[in-house]
BAFI-993081 format. One record per atom (N, C-alpha, C): residue in one letter; residue number from 1; x, y, z. Coordinates in pm, whole numbers, plus 32768, in hexadecimal, padded with zeros to 4 digits. Example, Ala and Ser with C-alpha at 12.3 -4.5 7.8 and 13.67 -1.06 7.14 Angstrom:
% residues 2
  r    k    xx    yy    zz
  a    1  8527  7DC7  830C
  a    1  84CE  7E3E  830C
  a    1  8528  7EB6  830C
  s    2  8505  7F1F  82C4
  s    2  8557  7F96  82CA
  s    2  850A  8003  8313
***
This chain:
% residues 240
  r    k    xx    yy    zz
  x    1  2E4E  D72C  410B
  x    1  2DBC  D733  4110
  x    1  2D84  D739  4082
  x    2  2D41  D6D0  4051
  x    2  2CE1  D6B5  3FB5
  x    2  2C5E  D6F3  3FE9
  x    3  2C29  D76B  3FAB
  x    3  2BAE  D77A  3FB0
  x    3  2B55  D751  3F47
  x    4  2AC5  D6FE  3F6C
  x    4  2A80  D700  3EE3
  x    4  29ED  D72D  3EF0
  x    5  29E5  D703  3E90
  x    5  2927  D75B  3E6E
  x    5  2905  D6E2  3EC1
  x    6  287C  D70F  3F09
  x    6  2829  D6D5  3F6A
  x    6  27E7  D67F  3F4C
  x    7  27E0  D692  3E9F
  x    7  2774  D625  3E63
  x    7  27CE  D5B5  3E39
  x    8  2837  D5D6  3DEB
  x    8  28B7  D5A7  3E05
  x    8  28C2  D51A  3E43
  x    9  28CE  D52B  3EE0
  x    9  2905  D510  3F78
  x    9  288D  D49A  3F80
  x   10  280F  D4B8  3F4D
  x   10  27BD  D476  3F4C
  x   10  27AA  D3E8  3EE1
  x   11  27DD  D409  3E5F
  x   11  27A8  D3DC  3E41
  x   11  2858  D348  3E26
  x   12  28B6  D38E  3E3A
  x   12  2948  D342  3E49
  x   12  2924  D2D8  3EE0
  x   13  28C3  D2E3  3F8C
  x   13  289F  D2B0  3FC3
  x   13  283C  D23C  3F90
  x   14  27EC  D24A  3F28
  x   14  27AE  D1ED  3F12
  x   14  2719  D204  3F33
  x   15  2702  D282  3F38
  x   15  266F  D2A2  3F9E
  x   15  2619  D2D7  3F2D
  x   16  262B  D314  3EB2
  x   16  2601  D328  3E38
  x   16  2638  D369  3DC4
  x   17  25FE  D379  3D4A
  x   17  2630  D3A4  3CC4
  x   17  2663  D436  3D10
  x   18  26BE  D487  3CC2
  x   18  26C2  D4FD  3CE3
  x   18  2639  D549  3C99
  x   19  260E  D520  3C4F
  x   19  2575  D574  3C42
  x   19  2504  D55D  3CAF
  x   20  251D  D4CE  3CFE
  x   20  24B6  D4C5  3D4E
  x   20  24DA  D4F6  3DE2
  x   21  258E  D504  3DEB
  x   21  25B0  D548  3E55
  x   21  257A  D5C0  3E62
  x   22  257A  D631  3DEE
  x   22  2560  D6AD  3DEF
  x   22  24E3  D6A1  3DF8
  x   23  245E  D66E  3E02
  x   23  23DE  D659  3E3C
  x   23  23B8  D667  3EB4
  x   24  2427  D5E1  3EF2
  x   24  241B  D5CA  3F61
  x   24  243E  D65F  3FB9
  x   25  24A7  D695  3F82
  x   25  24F5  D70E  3FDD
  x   25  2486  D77B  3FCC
  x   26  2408  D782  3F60
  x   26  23E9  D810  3F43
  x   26  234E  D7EF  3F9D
  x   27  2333  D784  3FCD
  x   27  22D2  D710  4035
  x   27  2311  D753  40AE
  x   28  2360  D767  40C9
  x   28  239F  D790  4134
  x   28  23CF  D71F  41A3
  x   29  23DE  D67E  4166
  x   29  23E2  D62D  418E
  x   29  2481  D61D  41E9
  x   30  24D5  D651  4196
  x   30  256A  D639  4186
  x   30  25A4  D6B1  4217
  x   31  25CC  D692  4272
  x   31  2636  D6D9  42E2
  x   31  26CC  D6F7  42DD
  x   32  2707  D755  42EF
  x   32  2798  D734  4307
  x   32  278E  D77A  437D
  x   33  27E4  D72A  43F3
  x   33  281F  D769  4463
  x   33  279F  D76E  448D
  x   34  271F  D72E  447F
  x   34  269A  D72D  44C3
  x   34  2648  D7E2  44A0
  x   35  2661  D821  4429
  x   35  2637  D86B  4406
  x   35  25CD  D843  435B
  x   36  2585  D883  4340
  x   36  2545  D83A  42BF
  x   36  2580  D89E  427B
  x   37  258D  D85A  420A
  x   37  25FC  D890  4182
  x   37  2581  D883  4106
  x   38  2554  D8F6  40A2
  x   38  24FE  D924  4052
  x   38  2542  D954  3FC9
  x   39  25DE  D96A  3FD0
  x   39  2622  D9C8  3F92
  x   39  266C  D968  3F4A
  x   40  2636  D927  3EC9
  x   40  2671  D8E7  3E56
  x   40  271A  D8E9  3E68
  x   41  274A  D951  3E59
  x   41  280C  D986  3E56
  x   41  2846  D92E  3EE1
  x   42  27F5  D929  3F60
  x   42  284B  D90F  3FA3
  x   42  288B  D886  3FA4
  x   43  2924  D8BA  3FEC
  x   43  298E  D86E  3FD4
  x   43  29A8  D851  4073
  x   44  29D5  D797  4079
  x   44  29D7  D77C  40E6
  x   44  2A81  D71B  40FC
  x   45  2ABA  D71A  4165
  x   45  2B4C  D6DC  414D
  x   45  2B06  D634  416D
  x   46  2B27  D5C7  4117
  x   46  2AE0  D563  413D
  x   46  2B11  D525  41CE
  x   47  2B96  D538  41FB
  x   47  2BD9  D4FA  422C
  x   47  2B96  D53A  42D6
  x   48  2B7F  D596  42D2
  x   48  2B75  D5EF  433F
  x   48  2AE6  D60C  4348
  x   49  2A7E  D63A  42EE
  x   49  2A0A  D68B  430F
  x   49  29B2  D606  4354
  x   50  292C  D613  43A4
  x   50  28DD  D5A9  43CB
  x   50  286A  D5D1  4360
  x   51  286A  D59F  431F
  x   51  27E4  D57E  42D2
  x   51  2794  D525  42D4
  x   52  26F9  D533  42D3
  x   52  268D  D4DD  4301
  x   52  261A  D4FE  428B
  x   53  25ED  D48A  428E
  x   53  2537  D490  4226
  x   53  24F8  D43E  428A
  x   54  2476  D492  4298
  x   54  240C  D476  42D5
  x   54  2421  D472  439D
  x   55  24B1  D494  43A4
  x   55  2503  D495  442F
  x   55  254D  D407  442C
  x   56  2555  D3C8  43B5
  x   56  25C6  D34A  43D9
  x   56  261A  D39D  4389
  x   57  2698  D36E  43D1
  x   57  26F9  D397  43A6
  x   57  273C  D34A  433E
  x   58  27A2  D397  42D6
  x   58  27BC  D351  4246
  x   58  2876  D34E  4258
  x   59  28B4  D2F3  422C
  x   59  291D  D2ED  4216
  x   59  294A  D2CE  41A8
  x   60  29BA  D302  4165
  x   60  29D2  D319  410E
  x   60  2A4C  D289  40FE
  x   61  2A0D  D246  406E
  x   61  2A59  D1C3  408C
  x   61  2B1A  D1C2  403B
  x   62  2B22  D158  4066
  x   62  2BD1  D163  402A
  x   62  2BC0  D174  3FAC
  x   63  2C1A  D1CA  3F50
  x   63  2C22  D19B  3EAF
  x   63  2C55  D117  3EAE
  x   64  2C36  D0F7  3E39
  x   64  2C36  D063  3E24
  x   64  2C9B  D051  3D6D
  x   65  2CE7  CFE3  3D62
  x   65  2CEF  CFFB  3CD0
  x   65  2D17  CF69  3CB7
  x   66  2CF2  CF4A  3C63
  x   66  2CD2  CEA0  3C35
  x   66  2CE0  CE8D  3BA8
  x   67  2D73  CE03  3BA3
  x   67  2D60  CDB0  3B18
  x   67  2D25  CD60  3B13
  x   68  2CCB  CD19  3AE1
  x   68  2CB6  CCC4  3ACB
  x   68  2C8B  CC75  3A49
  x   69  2CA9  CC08  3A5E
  x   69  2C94  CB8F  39C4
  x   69  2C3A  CB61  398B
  x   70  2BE6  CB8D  3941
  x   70  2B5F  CB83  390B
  x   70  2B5A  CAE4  38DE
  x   71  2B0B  CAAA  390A
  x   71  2B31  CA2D  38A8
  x   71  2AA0  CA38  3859
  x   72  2AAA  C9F6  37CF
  x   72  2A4E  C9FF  377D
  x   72  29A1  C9F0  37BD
  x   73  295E  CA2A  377F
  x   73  28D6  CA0A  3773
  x   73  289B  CAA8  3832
  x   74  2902  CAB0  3872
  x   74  28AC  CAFA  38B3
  x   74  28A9  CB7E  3890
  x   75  2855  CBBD  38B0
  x   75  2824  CC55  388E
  x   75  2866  CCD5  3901
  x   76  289C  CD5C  389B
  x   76  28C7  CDB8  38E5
  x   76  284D  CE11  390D
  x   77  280F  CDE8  3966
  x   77  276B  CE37  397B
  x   77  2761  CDFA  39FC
  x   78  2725  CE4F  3A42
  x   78  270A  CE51  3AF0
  x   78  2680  CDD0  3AD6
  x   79  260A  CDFA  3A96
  x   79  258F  CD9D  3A84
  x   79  2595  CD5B  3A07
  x   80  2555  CCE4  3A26
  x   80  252F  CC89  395F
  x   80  2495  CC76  39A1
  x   81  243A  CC91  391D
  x   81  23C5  CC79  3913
  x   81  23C1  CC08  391F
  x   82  240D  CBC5  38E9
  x   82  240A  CB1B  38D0
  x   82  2459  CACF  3923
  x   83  24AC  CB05  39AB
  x   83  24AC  CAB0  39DF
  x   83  2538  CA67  39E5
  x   84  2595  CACE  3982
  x   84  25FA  CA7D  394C
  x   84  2687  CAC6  39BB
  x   85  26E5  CA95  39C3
  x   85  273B  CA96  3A06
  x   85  2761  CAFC  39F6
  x   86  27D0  CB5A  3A47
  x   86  2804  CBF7  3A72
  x   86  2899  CBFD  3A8A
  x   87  28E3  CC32  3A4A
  x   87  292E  CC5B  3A81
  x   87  2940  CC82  3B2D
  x   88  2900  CCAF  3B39
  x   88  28E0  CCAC  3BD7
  x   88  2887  CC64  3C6C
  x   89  2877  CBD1  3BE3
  x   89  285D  CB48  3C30
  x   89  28FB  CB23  3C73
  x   90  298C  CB49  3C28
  x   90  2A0E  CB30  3C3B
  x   90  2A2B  CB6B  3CBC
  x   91  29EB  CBF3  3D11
  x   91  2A42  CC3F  3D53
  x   91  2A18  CC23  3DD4
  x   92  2A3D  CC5E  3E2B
  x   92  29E2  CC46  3ECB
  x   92  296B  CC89  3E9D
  x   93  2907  CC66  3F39
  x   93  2868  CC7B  3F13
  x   93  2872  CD2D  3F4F
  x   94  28D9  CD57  3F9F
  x   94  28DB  CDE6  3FC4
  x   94  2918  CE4B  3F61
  x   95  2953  CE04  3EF1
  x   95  296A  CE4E  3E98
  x   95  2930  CE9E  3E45
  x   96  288C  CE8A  3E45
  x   96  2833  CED1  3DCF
  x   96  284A  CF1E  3DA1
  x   97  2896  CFAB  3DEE
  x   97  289A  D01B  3DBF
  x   97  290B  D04B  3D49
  x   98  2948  CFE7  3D35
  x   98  2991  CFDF  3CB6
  x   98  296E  CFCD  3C50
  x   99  29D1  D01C  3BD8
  x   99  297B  D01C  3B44
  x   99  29F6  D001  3AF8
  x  100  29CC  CFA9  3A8E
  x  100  2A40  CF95  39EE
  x  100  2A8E  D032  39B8
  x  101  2AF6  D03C  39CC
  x  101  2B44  D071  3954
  x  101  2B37  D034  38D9
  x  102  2AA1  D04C  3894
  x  102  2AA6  D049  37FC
  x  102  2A91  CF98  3814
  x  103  2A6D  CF81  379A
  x  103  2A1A  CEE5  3787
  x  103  2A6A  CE8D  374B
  x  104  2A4A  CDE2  3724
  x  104  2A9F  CDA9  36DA
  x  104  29C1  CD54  36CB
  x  105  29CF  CD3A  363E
  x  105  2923  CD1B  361F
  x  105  294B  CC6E  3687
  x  106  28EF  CC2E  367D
  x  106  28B0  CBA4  369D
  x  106  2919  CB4F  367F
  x  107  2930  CB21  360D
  x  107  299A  CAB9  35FB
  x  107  2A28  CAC1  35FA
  x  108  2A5A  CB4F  3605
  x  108  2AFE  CB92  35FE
  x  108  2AE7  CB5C  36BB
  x  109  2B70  CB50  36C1
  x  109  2BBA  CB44  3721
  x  109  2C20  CBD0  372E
  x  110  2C64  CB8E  37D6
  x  110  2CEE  CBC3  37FB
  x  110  2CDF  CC6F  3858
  x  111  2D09  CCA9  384D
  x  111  2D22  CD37  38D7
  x  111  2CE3  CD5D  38CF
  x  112  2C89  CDA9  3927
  x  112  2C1A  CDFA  393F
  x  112  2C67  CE55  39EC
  x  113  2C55  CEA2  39B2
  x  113  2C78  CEF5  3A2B
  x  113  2BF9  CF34  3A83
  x  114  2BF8  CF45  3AEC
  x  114  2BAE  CF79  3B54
  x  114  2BB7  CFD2  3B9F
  x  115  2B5D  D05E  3BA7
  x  115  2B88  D08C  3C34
  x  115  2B0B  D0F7  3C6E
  x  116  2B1E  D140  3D03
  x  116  2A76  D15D  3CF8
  x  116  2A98  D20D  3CE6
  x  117  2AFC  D1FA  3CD0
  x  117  2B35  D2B0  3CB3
  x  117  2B31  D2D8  3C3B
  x  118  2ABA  D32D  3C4E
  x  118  2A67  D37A  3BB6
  x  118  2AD2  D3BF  3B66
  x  119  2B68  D42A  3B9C
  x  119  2BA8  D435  3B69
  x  119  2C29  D3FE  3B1C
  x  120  2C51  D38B  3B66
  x  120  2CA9  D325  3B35
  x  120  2C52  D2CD  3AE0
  x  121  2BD2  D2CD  3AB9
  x  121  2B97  D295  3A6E
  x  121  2B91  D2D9  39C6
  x  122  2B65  D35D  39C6
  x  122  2B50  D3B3  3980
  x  122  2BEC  D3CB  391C
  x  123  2C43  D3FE  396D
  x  123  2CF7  D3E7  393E
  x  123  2D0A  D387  38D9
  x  124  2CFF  D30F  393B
  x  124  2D2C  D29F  38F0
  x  124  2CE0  D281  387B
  x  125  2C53  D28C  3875
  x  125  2BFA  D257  37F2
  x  125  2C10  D2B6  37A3
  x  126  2C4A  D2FF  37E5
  x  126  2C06  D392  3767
  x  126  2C7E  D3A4  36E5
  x  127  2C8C  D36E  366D
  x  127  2CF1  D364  35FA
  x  127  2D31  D3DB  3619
  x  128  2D42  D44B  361A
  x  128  2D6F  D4A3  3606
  x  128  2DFD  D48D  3673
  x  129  2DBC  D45E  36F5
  x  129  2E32  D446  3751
  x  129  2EA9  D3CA  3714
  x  130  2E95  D367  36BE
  x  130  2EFF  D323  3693
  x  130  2F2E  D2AC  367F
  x  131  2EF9  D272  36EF
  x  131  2EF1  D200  36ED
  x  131  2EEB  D1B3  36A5
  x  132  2F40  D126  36A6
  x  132  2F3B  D0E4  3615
  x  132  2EF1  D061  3654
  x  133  2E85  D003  362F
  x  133  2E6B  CF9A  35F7
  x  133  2EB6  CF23  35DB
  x  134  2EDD  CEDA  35E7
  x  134  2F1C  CE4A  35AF
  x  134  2E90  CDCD  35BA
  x  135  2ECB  CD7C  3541
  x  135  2E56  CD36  3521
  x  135  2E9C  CCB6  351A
  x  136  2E7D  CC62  3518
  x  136  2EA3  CBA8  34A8
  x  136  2E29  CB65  349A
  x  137  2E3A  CB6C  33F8
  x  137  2DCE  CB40  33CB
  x  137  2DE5  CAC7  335B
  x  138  2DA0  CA40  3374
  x  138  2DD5  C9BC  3318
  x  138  2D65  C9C1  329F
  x  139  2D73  C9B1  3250
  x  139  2D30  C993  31EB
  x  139  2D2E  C941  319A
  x  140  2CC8  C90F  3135
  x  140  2CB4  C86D  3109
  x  140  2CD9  C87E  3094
  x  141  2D58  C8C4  3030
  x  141  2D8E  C86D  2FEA
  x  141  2E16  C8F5  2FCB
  x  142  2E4A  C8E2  2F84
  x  142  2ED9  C92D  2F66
  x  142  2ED6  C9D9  2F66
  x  143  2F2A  CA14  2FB2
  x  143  2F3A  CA6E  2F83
  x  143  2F92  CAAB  2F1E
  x  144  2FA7  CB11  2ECA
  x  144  2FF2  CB42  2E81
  x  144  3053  CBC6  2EC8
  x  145  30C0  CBD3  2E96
  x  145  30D1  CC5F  2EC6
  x  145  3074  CCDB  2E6C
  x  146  304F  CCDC  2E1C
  x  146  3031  CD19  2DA6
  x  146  2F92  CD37  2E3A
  x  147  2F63  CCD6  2E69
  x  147  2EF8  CCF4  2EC1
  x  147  2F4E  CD52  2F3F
  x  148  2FB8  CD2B  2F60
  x  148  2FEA  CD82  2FF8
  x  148  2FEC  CE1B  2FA1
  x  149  3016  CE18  2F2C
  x  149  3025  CEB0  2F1F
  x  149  2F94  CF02  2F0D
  x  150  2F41  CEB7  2ED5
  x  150  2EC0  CEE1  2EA3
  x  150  2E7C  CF05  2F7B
  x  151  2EB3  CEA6  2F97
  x  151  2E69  CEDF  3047
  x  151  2E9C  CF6E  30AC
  x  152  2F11  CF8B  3060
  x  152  2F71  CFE6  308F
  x  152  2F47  D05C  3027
  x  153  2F42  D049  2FBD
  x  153  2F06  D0E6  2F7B
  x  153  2E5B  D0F7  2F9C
  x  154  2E17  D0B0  2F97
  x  154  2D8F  D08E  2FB2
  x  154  2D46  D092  2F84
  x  155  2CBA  D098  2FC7
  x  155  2C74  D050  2F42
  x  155  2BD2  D0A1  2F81
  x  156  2B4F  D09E  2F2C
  x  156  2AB5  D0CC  2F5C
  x  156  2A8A  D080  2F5E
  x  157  2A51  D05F  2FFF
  x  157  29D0  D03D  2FDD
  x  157  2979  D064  303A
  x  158  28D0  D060  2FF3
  x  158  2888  D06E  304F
  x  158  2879  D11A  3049
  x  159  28C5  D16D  2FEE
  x  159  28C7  D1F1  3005
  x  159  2929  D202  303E
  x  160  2983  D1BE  309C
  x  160  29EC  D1E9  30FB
  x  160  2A76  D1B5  30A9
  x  161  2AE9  D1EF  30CD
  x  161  2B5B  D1E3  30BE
  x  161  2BBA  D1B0  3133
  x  162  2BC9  D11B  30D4
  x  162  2BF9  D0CD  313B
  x  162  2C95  D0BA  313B
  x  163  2D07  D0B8  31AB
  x  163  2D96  D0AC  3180
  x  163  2DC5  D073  31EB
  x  164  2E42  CFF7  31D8
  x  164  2E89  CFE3  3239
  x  164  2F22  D023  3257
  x  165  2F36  D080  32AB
  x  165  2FDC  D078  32E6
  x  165  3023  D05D  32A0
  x  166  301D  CFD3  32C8
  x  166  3094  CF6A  32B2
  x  166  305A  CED7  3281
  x  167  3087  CEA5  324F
  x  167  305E  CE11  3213
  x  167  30D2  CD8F  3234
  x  168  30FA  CD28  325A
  x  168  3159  CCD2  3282
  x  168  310D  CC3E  3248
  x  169  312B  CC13  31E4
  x  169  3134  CB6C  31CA
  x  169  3168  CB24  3240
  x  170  3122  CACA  3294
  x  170  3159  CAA0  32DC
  x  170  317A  C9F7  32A0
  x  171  3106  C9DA  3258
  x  171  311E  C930  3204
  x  171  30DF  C929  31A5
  x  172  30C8  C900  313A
  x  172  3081  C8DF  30E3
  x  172  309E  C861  3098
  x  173  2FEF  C80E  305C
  x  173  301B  C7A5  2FFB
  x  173  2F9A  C7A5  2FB6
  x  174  2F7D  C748  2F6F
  x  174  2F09  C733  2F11
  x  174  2E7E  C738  2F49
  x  175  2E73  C722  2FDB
  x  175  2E19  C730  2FFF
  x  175  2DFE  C748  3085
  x  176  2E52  C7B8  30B7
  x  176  2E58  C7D0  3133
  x  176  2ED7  C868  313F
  x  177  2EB3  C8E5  3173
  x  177  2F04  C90D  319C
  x  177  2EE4  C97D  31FC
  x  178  2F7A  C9A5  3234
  x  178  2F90  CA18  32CD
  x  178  2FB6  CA95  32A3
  x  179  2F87  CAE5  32C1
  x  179  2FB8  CB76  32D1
  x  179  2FB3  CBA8  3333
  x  180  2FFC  CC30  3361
  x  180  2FD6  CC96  33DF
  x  180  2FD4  CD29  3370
  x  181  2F56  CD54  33BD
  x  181  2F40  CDDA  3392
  x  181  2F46  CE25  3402
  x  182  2F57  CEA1  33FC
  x  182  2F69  CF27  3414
  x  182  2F18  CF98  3400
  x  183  2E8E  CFBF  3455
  x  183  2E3D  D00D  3409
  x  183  2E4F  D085  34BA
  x  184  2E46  D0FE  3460
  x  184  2E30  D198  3496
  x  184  2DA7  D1BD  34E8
  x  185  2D33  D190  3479
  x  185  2CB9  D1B3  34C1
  x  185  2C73  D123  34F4
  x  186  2C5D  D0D8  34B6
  x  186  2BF6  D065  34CA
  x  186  2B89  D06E  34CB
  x  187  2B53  D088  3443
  x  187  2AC0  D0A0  3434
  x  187  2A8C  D02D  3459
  x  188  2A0E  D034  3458
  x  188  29B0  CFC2  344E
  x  188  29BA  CF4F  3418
  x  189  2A05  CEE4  3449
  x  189  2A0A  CE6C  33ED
  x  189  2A7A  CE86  336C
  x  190  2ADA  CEC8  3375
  x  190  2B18  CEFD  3315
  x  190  2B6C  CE95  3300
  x  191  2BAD  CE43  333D
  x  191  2C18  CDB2  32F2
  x  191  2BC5  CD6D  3294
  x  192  2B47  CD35  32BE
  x  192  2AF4  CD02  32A7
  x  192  2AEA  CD24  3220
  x  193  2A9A  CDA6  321D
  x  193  2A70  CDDE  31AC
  x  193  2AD8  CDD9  3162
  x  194  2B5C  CDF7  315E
  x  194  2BC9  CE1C  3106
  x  194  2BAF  CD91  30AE
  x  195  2BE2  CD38  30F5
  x  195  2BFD  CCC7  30D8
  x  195  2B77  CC78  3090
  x  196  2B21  CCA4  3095
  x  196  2AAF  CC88  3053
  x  196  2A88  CC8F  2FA4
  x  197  2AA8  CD17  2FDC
  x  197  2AD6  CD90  2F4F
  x  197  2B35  CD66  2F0D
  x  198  2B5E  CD25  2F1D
  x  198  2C02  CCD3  2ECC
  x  198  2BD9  CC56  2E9D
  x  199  2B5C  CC33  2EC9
  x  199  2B2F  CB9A  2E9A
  x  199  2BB9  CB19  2EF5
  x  200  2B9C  CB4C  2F8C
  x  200  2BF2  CAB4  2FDF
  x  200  2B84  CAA4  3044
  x  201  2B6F  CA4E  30A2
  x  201  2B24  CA40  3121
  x  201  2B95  CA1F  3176
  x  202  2B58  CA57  31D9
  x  202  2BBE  CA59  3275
  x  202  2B7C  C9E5  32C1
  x  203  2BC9  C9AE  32E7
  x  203  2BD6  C946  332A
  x  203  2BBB  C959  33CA
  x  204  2C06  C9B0  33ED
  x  204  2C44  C9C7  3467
  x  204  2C7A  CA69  3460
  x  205  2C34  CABE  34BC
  x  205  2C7B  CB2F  34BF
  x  205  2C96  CB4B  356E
  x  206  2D20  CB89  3590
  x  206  2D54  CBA3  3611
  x  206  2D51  CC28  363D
  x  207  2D51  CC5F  3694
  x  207  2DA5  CCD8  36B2
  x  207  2E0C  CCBB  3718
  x  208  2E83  CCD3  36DB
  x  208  2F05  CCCB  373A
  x  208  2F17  CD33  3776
  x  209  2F09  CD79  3763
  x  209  2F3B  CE56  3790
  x  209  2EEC  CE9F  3777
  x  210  2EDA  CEF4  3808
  x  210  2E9B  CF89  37FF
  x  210  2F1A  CFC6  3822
  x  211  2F59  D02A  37C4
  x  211  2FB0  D085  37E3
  x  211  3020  D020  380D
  x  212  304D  D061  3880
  x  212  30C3  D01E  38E4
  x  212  30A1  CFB4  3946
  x  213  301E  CF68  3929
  x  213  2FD7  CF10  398A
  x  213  2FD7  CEA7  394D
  x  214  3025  CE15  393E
  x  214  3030  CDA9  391F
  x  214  2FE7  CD35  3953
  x  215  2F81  CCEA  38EA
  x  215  2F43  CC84  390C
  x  215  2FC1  CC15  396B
  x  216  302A  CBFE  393F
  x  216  3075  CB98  393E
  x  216  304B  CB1A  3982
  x  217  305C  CAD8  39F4
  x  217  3025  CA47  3A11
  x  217  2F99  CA48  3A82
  x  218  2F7E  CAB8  3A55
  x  218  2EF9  CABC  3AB7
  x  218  2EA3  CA4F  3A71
  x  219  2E6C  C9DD  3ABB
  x  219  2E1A  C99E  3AA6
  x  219  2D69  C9C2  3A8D
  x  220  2D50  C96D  3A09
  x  220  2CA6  C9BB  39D6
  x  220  2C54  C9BD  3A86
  x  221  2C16  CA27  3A92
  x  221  2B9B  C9F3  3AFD
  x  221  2BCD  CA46  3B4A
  x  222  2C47  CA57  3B79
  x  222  2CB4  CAAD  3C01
  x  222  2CC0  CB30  3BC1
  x  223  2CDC  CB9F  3C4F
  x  223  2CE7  CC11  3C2D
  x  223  2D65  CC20  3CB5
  x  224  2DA2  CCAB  3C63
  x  224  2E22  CCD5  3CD1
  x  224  2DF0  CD9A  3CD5
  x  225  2E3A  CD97  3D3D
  x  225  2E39  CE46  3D68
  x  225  2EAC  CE68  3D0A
  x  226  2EBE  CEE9  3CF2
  x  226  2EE3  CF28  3C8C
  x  226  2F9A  CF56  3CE3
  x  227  2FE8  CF65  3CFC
  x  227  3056  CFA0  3D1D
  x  227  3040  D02A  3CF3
  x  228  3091  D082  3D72
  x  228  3066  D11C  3D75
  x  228  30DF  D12D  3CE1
  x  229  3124  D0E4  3CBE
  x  229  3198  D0F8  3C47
  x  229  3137  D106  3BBF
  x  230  30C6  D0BE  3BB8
  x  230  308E  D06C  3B5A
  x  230  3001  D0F1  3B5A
  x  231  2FF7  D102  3BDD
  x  231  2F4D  D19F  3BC1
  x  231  2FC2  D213  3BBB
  x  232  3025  D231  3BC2
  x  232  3083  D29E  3BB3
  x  232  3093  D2B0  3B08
  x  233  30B4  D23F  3AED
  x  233  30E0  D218  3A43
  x  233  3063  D253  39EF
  x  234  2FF5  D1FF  3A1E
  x  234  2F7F  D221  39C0
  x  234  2F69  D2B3  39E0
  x  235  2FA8  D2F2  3A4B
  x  235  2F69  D36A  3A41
  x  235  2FA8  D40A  39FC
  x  236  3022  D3CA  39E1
  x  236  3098  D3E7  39A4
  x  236  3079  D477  38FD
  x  237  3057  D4E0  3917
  x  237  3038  D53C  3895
  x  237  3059  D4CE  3804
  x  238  3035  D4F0  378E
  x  238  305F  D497  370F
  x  238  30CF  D4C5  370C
  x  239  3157  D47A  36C6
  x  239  31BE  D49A  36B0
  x  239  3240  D4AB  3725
  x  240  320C  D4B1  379D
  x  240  3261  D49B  382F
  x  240  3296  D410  3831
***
């Protein structure tokens, strides 16, 4: 038996924010077991209690957890002012209630993970838990090693302190080359920026890996469910 907060229960169903759940409940809108519930704390088993708003009754939907392959140009955002394509133009139309594990901007490609569980969300984004990043990123003319080391001790910008992991030459020539990086946190546009800061332009940037979750031949546009091996892994303490 999982017990959770009521606002919780509410807002993991899809019925509102947990700030607008706790409204609704202090409205006296919200029932369990056909009693009205007022009392912020209470805790309800989802699997078991009958809970209702307004007297329809609410069910509490499956967790959900999703890779999927960003292909360039669409946006990790539920709405575009403008109109422009979604990550979640890709998924079924009953899916709404799902949200990005963390972003990849407009023109990056490759994994984006999904899921509508606030705590397997929180874990996984949150640096401290561990997770590593993998990147491939092509760029328009040679690299040096003298540059892989300069990305691995790191470098400022912007005020922030930027560093990769790990660094891997994958090809290089006069005017074209591959790397895979390795980054801990993934700030904001941080390959990007690195590589900026070094005076190269990126061509093409990927994400191959979140953690223990491999892009591998998933096709751009398609998304797959996650293996309970694969939400076990990510959920794994740092250093386990």
């Amino acid at each position: 038996m999982v017990m959770v907060r009521l606002q919780k229960f509410l807002s993991e169903a899809g019925v509102a924010s947990r700030r607008e759940g706790e409204k609704l409940i202090l409205a006296g809108r919200v029932t369990v077991a056909g009693q009205v519930v007022r009392l912020l704390g209470t805790k309800v088993d989802p699997a078991k209690d009958e809970v209702a708003l307004d007297g329809r009754p609410i069910r509490a939907k499956a967790k959900r957890f999703v890779a999927l392959n960003k292909p360039p140009k669409f946006l990790c955002t539920r709405h575009d002012t403008h109109d422009r394509r979604t990550v979640f133009d890709l998924l079924p139309a009953d899916w709404g209630h799902l949200f990005t594990i963390g972003r990849l901007d407009a023109d990056s490609e490759g994994l984006i993970l999904l899921t509508n569980d606030g705590e397997f969300c929180q874990k996984v984004a949150h640096p401290s838990h561990g997770l590593l990043k993998t990147y491939r990123v092509t760029l328009a003319k040679r690299l040096e090693l003298e540059t892989l080391k300069q990305l691995t001790l790191g470098l400022r910008d912007k005020g922030e302190f930027l560093k990769a992991r790990r660094v891997r030459l994958l090809s290089t020539n006069n005017t074209r080359s591959e790397a895979e990086l390795v980054l801990a946190e993934g700030r904001n546009r941080e390959v990007r920026r690195m590589f900026k800061a070094l005076g190269f332009r990126v061509l093409r940037l990927q994400r191959v890996a979140v953690g223990p979750v491999k892009l591998g031949e998933l096709p751009p546009g398609k998304w797959r469910v996650l293996s309970r091996a694969e939400i076990a892994s990510c959920l794994k303490p740092p250093g386990k």
